[in-house]
C-alpha positions in Angstrom: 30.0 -14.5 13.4 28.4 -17.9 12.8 25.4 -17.9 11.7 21.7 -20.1 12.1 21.1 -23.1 9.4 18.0 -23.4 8.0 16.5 -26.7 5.6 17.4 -25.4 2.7 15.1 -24.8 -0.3 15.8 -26.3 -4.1 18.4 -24.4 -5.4 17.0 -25.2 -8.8 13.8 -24.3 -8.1 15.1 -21.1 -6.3 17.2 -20.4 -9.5 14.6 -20.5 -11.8 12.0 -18.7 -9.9 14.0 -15.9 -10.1 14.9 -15.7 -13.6 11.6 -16.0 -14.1 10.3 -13.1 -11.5 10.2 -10.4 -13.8 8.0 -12.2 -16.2 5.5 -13.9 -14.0 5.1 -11.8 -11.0 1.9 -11.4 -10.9 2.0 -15.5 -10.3 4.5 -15.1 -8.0 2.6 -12.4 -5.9 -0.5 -15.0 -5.8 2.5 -17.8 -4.7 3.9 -15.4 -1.8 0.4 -15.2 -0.5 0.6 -19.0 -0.6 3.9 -19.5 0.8 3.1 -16.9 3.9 0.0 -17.7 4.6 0.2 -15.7 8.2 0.2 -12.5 6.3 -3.8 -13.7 5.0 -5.2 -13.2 8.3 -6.4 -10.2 10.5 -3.4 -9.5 13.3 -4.1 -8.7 16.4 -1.0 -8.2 17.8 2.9 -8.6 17.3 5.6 -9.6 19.0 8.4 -6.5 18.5 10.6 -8.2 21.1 11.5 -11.9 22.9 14.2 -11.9 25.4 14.9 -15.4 26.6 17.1 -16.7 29.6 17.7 -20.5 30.0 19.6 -22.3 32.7 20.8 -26.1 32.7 20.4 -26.9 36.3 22.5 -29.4 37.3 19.9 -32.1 37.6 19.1 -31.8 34.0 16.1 -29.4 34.5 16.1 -26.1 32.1 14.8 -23.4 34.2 13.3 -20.8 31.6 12.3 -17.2 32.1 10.8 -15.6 28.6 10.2 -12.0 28.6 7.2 -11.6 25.7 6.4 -7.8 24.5 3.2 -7.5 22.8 2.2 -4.8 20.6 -2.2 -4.9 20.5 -3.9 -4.3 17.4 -7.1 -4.9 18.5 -9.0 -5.4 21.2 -8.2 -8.8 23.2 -8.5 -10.7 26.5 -5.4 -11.9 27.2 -2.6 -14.2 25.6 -1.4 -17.5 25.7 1.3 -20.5 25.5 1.4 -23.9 24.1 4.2 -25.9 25.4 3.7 -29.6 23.6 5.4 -32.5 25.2 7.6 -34.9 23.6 10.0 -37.6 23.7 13.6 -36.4 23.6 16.3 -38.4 21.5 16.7 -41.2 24.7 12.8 -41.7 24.6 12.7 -40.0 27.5 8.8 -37.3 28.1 9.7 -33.7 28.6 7.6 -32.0 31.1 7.1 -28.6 32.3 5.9 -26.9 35.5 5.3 -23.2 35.0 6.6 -21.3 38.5 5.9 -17.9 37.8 4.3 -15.3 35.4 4.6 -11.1 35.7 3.1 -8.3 33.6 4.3 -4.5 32.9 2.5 -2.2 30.4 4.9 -0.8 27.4 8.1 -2.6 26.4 11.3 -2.3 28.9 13.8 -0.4 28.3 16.1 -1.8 30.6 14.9 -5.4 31.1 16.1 -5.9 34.6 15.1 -2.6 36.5 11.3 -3.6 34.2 11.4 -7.2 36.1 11.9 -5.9 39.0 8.8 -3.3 38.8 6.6 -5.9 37.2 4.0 -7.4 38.6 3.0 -10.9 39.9 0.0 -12.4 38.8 -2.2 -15.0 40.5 -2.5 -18.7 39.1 -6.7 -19.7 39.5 -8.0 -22.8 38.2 -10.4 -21.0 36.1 -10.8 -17.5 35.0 -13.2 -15.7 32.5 -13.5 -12.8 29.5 -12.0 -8.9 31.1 -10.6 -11.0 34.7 -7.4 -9.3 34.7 -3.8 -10.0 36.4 -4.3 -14.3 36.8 -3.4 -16.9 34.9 -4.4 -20.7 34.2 -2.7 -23.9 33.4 -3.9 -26.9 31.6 -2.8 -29.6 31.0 -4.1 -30.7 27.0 -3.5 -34.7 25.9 -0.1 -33.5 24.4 0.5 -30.2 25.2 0.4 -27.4 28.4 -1.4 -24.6 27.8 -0.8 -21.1 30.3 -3.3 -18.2 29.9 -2.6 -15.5 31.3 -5.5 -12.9 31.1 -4.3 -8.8 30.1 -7.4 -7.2 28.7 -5.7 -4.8 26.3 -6.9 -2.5 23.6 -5.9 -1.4 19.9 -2.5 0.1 21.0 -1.9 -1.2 23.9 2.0 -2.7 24.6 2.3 -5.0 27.4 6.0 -7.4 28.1 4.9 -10.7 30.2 7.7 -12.7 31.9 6.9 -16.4 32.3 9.2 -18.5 34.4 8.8 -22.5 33.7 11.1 -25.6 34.1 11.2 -28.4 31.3 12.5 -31.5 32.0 13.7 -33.8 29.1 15.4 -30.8 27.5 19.3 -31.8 28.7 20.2 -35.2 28.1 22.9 -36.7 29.1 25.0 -39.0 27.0 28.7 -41.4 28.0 31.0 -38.9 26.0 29.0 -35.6 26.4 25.6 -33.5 27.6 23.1 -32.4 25.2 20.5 -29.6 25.3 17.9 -29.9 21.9 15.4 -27.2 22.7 13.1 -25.1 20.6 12.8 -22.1 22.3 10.7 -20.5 19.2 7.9 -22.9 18.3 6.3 -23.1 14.7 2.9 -22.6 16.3 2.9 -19.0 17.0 -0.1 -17.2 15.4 2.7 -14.3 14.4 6.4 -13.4 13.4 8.3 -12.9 16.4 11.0 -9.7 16.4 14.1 -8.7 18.1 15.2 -12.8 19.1 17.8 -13.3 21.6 18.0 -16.0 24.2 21.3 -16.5 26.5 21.8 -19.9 28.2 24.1 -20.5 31.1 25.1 -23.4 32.8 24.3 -24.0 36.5 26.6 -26.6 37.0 30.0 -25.5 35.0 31.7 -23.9 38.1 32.0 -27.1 40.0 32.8 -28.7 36.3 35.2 -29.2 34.3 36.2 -25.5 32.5 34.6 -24.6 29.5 36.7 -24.3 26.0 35.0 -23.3 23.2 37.3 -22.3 20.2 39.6 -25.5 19.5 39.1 -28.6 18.0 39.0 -30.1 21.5 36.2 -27.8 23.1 33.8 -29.1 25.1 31.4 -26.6 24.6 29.9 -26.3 21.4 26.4 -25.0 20.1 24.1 -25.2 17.0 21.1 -22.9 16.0 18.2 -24.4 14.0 16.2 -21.7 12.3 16.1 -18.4 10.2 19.5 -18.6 7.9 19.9 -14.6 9.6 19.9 -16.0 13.1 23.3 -15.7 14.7 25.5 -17.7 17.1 28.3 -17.0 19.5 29.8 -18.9 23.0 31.8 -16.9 25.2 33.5 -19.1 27.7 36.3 -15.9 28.7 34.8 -17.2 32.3 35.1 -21.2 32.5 33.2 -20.7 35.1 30.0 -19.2 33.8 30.4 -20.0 30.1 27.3 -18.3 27.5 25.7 -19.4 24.9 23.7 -16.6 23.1 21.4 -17.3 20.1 19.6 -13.6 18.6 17.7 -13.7 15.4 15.8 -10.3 13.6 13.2 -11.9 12.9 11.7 -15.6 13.6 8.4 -15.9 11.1 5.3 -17.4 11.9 5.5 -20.9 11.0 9.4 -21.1 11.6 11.0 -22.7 14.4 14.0 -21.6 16.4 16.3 -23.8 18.3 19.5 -24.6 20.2 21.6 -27.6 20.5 24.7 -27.5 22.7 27.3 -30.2 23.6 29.5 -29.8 27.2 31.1 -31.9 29.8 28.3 -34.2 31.7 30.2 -33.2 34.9 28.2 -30.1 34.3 24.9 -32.1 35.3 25.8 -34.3 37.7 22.6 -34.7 38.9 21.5 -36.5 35.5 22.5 -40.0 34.5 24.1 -40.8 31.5 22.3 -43.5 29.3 22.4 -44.2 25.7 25.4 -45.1 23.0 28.3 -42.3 22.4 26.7 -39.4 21.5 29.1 -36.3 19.9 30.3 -37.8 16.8 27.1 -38.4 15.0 26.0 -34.9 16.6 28.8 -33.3 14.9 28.2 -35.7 11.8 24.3 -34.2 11.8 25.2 -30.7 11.9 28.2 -30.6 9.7 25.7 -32.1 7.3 23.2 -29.5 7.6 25.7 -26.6 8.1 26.7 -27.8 4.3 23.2 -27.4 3.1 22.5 -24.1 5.0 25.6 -22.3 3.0 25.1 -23.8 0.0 21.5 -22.8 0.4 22.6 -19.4 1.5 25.3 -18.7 -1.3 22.3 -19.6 -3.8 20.3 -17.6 -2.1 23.0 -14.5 -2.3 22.9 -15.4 -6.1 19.2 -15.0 -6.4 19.5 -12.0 -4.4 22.0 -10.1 -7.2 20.0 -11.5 -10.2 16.8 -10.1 -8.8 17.9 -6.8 -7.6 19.7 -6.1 -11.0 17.0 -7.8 -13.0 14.5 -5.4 -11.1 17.2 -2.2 -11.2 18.7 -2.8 -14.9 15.6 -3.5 -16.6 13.5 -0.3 -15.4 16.7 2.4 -15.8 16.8 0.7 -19.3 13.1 1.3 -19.9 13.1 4.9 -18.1 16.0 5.7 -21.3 14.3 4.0 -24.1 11.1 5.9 -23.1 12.8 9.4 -22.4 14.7 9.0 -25.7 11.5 7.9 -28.1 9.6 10.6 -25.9 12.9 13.3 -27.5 13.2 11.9 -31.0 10.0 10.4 -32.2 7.3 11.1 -30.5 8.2 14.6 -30.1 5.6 17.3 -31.3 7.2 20.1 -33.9 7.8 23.8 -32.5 4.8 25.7 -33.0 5.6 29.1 -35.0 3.4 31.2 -32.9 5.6 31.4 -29.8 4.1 35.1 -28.1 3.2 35.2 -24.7 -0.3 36.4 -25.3 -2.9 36.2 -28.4 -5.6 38.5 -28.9 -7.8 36.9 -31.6 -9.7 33.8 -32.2 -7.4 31.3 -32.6 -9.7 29.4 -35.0 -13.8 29.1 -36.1 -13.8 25.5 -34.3 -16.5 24.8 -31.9 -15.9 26.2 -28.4 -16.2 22.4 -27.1 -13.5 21.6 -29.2 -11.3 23.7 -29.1 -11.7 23.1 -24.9 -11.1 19.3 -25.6 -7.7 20.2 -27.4 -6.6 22.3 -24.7 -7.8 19.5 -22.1 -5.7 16.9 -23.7 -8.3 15.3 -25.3 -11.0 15.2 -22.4 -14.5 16.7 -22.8 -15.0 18.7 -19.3 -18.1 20.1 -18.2 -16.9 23.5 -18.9 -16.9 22.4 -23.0 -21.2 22.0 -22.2 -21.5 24.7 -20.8 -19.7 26.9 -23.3 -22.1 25.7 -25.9 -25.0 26.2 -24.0 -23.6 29.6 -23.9 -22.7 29.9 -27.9 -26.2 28.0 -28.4 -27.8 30.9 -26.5 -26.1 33.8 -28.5 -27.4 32.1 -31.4 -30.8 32.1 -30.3 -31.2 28.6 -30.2 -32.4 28.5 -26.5 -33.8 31.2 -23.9 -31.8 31.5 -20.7 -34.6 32.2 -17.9 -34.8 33.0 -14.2 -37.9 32.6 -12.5 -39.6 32.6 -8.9 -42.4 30.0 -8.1 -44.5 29.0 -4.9 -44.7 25.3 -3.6 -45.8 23.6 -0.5 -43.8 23.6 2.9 -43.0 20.3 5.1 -46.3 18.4 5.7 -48.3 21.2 3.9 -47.2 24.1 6.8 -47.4 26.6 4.2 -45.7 28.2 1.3 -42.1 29.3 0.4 -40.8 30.8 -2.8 -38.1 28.9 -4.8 -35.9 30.4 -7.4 -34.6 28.6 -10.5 -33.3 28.7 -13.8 -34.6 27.2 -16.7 -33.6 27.0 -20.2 -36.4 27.2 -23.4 -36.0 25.5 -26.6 -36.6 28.6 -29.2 -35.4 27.6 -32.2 -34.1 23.9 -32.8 -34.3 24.6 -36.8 -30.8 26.8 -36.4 -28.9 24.3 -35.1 -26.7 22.8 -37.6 -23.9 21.8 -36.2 -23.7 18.0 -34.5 -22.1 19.0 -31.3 -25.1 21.4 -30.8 -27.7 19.2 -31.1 -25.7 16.6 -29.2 -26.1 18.9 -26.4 -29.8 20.0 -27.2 -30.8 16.2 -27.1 -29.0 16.2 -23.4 -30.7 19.0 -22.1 -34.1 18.1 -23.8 -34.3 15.1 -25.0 -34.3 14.3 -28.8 -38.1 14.6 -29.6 -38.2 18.4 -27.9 -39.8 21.1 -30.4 -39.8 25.0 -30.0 -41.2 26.3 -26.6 -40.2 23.4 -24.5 -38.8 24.3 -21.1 -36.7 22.6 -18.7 -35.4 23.6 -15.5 -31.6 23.3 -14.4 -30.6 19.7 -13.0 -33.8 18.1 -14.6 -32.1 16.6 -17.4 -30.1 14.5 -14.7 -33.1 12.3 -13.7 -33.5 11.6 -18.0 -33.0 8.1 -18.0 -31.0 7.9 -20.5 -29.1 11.0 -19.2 -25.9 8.8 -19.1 -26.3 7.8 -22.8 -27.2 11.4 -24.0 -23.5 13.1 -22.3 -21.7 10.0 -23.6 -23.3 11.1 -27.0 -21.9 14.5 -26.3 -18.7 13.6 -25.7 -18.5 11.3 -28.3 -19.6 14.0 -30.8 -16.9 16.8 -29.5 -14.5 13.7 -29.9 -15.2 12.9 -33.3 -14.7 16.5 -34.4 -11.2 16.6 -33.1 -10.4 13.1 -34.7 -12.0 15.1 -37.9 -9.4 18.0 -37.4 -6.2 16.0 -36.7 -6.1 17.3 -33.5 -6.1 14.4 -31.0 -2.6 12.7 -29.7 -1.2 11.3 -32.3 1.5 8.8 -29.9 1.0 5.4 -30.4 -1.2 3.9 -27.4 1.5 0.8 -27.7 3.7 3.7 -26.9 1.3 5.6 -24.6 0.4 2.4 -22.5 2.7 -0.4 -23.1 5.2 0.8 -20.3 2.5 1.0 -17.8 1.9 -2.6 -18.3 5.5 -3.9 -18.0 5.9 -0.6 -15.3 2.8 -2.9 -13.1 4.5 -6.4 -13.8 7.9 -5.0 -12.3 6.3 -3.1 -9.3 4.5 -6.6 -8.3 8.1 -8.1 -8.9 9.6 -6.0 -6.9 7.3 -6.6 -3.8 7.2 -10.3 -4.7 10.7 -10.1 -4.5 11.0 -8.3 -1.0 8.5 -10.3 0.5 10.3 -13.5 -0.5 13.9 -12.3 0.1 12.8 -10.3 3.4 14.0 -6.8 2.1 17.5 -8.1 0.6 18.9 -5.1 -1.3 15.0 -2.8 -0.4 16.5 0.4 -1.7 17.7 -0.8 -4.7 14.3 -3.1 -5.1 12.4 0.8 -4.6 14.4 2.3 -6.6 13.8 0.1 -9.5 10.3 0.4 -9.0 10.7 3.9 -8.8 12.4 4.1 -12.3 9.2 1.8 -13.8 6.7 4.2 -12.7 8.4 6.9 -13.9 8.5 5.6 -17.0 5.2 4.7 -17.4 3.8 8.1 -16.1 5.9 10.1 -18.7 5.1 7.7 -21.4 1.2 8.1 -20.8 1.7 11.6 -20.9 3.2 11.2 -24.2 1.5 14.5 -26.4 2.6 14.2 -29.7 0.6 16.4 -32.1 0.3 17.5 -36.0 2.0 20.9 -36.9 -1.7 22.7 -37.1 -2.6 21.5 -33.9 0.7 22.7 -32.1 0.2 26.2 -33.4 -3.8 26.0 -32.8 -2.7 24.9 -29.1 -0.2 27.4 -28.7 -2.9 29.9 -29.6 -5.8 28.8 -27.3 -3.1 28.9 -24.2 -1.4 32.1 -25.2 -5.3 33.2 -26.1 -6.4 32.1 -22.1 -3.1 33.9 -21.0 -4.5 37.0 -22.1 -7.8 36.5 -21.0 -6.3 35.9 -17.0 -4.4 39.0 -17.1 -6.7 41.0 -19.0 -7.6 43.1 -16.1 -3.8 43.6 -15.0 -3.4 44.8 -18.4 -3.4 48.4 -20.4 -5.1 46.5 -23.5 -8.9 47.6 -24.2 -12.0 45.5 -25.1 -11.8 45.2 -28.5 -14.1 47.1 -30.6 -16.0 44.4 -32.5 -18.0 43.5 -29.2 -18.9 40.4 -31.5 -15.7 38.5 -31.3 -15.2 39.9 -27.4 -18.1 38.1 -26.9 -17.2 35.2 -28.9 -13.8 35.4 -26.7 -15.6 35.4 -23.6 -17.4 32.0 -24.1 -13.9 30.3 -25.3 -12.7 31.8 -21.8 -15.2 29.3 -20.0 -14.8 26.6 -22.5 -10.8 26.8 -21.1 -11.4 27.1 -17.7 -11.2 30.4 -16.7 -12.5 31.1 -13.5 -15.6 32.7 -12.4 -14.0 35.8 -11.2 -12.3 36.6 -14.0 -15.1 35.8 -16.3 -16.8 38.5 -14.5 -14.0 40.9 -14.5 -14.4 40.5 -18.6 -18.1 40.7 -18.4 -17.7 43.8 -16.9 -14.8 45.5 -18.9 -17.6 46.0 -21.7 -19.4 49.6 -20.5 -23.1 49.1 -19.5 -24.2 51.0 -22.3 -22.5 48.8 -24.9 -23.6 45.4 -23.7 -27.7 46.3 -21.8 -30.2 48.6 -24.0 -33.0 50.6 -22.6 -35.1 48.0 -21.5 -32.7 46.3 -19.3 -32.2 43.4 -22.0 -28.4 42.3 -23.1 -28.0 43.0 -26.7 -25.7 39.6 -26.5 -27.7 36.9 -24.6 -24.7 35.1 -23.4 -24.2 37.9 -20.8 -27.5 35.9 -18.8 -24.7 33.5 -17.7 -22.3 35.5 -16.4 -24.2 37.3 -13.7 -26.0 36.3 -10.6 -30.1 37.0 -10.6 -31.7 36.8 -7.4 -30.7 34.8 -5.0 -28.5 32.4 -7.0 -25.4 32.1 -8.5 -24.8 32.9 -11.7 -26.7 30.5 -14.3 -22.8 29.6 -15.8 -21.6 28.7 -12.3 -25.0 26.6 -11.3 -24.9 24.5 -14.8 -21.3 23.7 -13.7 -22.7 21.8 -10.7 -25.4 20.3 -12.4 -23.1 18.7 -14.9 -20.7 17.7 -12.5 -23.6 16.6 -9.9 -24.6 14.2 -12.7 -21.2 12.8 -13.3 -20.9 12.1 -10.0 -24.3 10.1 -9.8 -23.9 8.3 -13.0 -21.0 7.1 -11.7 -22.2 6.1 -8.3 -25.1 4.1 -9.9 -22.4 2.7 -12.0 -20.5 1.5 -9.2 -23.1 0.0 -6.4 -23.5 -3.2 -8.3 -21.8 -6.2 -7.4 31.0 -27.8 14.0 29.2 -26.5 17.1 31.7 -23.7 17.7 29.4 -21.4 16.9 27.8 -21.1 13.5 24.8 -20.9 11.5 22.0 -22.4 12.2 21.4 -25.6 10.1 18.1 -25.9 8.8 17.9 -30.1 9.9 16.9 -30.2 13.7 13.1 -30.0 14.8 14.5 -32.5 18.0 14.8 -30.7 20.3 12.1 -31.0 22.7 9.8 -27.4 23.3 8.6 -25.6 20.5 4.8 -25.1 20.2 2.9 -21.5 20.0 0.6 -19.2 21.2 -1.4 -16.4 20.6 -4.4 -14.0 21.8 -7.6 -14.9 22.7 
């Protein structure tokens, strides 16, 4: 089927652009905001179908019916048309004279039963924001403009029928009759779906008969527009020949538009003026036809050399990575390979050893294990205590329940990570017998500096050990750059080839990103810190099915308890931990007085009112997380054919929009 022409585009420059996409997309995503700039503004509606019927009356006169179907996306008060006037190729001033105008809410499904139910509006000379069911015409310096006023909301679908005549359209010529119309004008505010428009000829009855598919037809017909636009004449009747134009899509900023040649006996109401007409028409549009498949044969060739630029190059990456991910940058087998392990797996520090298992992170549950190993040392007092403040505007008292830890012996602490977290929780000038409630340390002021300090200190220890990720961050990151450049070259590429070969185009994006995710998750560790890994997980295996388990605590309540803080510094959850708490008899873990013989048992339990102190220092530390990070971010041949991209003659054309 012949298809619409369309001016074409460099070839060269088309060419290179594409060779270039994959290098320079992010360019080319800045240029295809450029080069459409409709897509920059907010929509407020589109145009999902337009069904056109035009007739050539046989005085000259093209009597018009458009049926518009307008999806709302937002809240408007009605929509309009501007139909410019213009000299035709004799000189000659088109004018137009709308007749009629109709409404129906939703889109038609059959478009004559819907024409038939729809509605008439009134014309008025004047009409204001939320009237309803009129319309006006005026009459601009070079243009008529039709409101017709819908109030609509976000959502709202509404088809309007508007019936005009244009005269100028139709020429007539000594050797042959001419419609040059743009029915689709370059002014619309959006792209405009689902185009089809189906002329007839009022006068070919009476005419001669209509021939269309040999070289001595006198019907013949042209689109201007869209290269996808399509063409076909059906003169089976020679009485009531066709001439149907349809496009998928007409973008804002594009024009659409028919020229047809047929016997002037067909308009006998029209004079004939002028020089012989059909030889230079077919001169014109054999020209542009040319231009329009060379432009679309280049634009076929760009359209493979993208789509396997953007298909090849990630499947090639998505291998190279997968196989360095196999062979290089694979860890070694650990030797421990037993389902559970039932000892500490090494004398690290609990933070550390919760970093390694984390991948490298420092989570809050690594600070509050050390609290916890800091309080079994006697470094710091765990305490729960009840206190009296004032109500709302002084209306009394109420009691409030807190925890609170005590500084009782900073001269133990000799490891870095310790006093890391010390200086946190305290500050660094505290001394023996200061006191600080839970969450306080969060308004420090130099809180955020203090945790960083933390972390960096747990960090440096792993570094110390060998145990971080040894894969290269080239490695590590490198895909996720070139896996960003092809993702914005694939959408560059879709946006300027209007979804040529999508799947393909998704697919290749697909393969980028998967690339770059398993690169970044690229693990690749020493041979002790395999098996120390292996341990820690096979170690919080144990420790989750403990209680499902025939295994006892261990007698040497020392490294059970020792066990029990790694237990939070992995993750476990608080349910378990309790369930492990309370696997050690009463009598082995409280003395006389009530007091646990192993301090770290404060955290597991709840006192009072409140959660347990290990559950409540969990949302402190993520509470200020959360609002270190908030302050961090409030700051600033006419037998049917192509359209031919020459044309922009015809008389018609304009736009519209909401208002």
């Amino acid at each position: 089927m012949p298809t619409f022409l369309s001016r074409p585009r460099p070839l060269v420059r088309a060419a290179l652009r594409a060779l270039l996409l994959p290098a320079l997309t992010i360019l080319v995503a800045f240029a295809a905001t450029l080069a459409f700039p409709h897509a920059a503004h907010a929509d407020t509606y589109a145009l999902p179908s337009v069904h056109i019927q035009a007739q050539v009356m046989e005085n000259g006169d093209l009597f018009v019916t458009e049926a518009r179907t307008f999806a709302f996306e937002d809240t408007v008060n009605g929509v309009y048309w501007d139909i410019p006037f213009a000299d035709n190729e004799q000189g000659s001033a088109s004018a137009v004279s709308v007749l009629d105008v109709r409404e129906l809410d939703d889109a038609p499904e059959d478009e004559a039963d819907a024409r038939r139910a729809s509605q008439p509006m009134q014309e008025v000379s004047s009409a204001n924001s939320g009237d309803g069911h009129v319309y006006t015409v005026e009459n601009l310096d070079d243009s008529l403009r039709l409101k017709v006023f819908i109030p609509r909301e976000d959502g709202d679908e509404a088809t309007v029928w508007v019936s005009y005549m244009i005269e100028g359209a139709v020429m007539a010529w000594p050797d042959t009759a001419e419609l040059y119309w743009q029915f689709i004008g370059s002014e619309w505010e959006e792209d405009a779906e689902d185009v089809r428009l189906d002329v007839t000829f009022a006068g070919a009855a009476a005419g001669t008969p209509a021939t269309s598919s040999s070289s001595d037809a006198n019907l013949r017909a042209w689109g201007h527009g869209p290269l996808d636009g399509e063409v076909s004449l059906d003169a089976t009747d020679p009485a009531n020949p066709h001439v149907v134009l349809g496009a998928p899509m007409v973008h804002a900023g594009q024009f659409a538009e028919v020229r047809a040649t047929f016997p002037t006996d067909w308009v006998p109401g029209l004079a004939a003026s002028g020089e012989p007409r059909l030889e230079s028409v077919l001169s014109e549009e054999a020209a542009w036809a040319e231009e329009a498949n060379a432009q679309r044969e280049g634009a076929r060739q760009v359209a493979f050399a993208g789509t396997a630029a953007l298909t090849v190059a990630p499947a090639i990456m998505l291998g190279v990575v997968v196989y360095l991910r196999k062979t290089r940058y694979a860890s070694p087998k650990p030797v421990f390979d037993e389902t559970y392990f039932r000892d500490l797996p090494s004398n690290d520090h609990p933070a550390v050893l919760s970093a390694l298992v984390y991948g490298g992170t420092v989570q809050d549950c690594a600070f509050v294990a050390t609290l916890m190993k800091l309080t079994d040392d006697r470094v710091i007092k765990i305490k729960h205590e009840t206190r009296t403040e004032d109500r709302f505007l002084g209306l009394g008292e109420k009691k409030v329940e807190e925890y609170s830890i005590e500084l009782a012996a900073r001269e133990r602490i000799t490891d870095p990570i310790d006093l890391a977290a010390i200086d946190l929780c305290f500050g660094p000038d505290a001394k023996n017998g200061d006191e600080v409630r839970f969450g306080a340390f969060q308004n420090q002021e130099s809180v955020g500096e203090y945790m960083q300090s933390f972390k960096d200190q747990v960090l440096a220890e792993l570094e110390r050990r060998n145990l971080t990720n040894l894969a290269p961050d080239t490695f590590r990151y490198a895909p996720a750059a070139l896996a960003a450049l092809i993702v914005f070259g694939c959408i560059a590429f879709a946006i300027f080839t209007d979804g040529v070969n999508l799947p393909l185009i998704i697919l290749g994006g697909a393969l980028a990103i998967a690339a770059a995710v398993i690169a970044e998750r690229t693990n690749v560790h020493s041979p002790e810190a395999v098996e120390l890994l292996n341990r820690c997980q096979a170690l919080e295996r144990w420790l989750e099915d403990f209680t499902n388990l025939d295994d006892a605590v261990p007698d040497d309540l020392i490294l059970w308890n020792k066990m029990l803080v790694l237990a939070v510094a992995f993750g476990v959850s608080d349910e378990v931990l309790r369930q492990l708490a309370d696997a050690v008899p009463v009598d082995r873990r409280v003395d006389e007085n009530g007091m646990y013989y192993y301090p770290s048992y404060w955290w597991y339990y709840s006192h009072g009112s409140l959660h347990s102190p290990m559950s409540e220092m969990h949302d402190v530390y993520q509470a200020t997380v959360a609002e270190l990070a908030s302050s961090s971010n409030s700051s600033a041949g006419g037998f049917g054919g192509g359209f031919s991209g020459g044309g922009g003659g015809g008389v018609g054309g304009g736009g519209g929009g909401t208002f």
